[in-house]
C-alpha positions as CSV (number, residue, x, y, z in Angstrom):
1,X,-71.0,107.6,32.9
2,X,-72.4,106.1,29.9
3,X,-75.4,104.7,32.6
4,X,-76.3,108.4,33.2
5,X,-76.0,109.6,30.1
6,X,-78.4,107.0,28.8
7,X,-80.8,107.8,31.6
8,X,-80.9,111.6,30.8
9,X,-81.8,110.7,27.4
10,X,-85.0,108.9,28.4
11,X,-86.8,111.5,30.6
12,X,-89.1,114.0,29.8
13,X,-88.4,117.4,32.0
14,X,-91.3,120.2,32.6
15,X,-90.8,123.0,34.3
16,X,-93.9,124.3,36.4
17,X,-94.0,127.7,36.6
18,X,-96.2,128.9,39.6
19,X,-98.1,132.5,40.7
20,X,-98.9,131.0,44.0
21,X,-98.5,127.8,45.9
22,X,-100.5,124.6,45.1
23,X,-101.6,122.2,47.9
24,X,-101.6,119.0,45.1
25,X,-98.3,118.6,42.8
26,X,-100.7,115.6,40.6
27,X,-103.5,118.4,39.4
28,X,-100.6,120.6,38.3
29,X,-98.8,118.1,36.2
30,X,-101.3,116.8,34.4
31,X,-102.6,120.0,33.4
32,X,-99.4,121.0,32.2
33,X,-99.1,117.7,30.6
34,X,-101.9,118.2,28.3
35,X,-100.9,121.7,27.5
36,X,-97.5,120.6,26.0
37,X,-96.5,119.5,22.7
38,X,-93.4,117.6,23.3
39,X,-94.4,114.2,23.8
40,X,-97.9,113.1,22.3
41,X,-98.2,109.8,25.4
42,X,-97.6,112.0,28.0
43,X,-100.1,114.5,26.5
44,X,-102.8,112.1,26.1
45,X,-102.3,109.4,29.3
46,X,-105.1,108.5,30.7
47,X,-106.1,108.9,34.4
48,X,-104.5,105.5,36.0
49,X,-101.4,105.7,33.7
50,X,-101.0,109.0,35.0
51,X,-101.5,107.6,38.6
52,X,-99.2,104.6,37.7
53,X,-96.3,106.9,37.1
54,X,-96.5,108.3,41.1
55,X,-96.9,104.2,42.5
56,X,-93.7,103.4,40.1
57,X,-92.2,106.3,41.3
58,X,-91.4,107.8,38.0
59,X,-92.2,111.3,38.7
60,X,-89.0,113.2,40.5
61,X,-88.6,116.9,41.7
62,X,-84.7,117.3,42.3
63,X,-83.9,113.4,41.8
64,X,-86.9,112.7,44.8
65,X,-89.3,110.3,44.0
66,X,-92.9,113.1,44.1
67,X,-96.4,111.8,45.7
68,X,-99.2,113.1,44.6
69,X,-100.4,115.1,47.7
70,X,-96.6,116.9,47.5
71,X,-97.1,120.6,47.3
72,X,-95.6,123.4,45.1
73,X,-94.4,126.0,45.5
74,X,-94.7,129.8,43.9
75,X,-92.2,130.1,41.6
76,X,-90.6,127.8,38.9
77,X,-90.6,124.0,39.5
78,X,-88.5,121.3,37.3
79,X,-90.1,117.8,37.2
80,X,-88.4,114.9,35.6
81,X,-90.7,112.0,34.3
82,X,-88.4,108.8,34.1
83,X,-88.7,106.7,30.9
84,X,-90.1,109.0,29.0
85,X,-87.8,111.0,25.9
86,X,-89.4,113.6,24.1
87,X,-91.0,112.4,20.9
88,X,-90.4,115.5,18.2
């Protein structure tokens, strides 16, 4: 569906990849946040944009809305950021 598709387009994926398991999922992402080069906002957001996008429940591990106190796994992790496309 063209609702889907369009919904795709607009988030911004990142795949944690993990040696051992993490008690905090928020820690994780942003560090990996700043590490990447695919999307400049995103790279740069400050601390209670950052926290706004786990109250609008923006950030998703296998379409589930994440809190910040969800824990990781070992192993690789795909999280989907909603609203925000890669900017190349």
């Amino acid at each position: 569906m063209a609702g889907s598709q369009n919904e795709t387009q607009t988030n911004f994926t990142i795949t944690l990849t993990l040696s051992t398991p993490k008690p905090r999922i928020d820690t994780v992402l942003l560090e990996a946040l700043r590490q990447q080069n695919d999307n400049h906002f995103l790279k740069n957001i400050s601390r209670t944009e950052y926290k706004e996008l786990f109250k609008k429940k923006r950030v998703r591990i296998k379409g589930q809305s994440a809190i910040p106190s969800s824990s990781l796994a070992a192993g690789s992790t795909t999280v989907e950021l909603v609203g925000y496309a890669p900017k190349t």
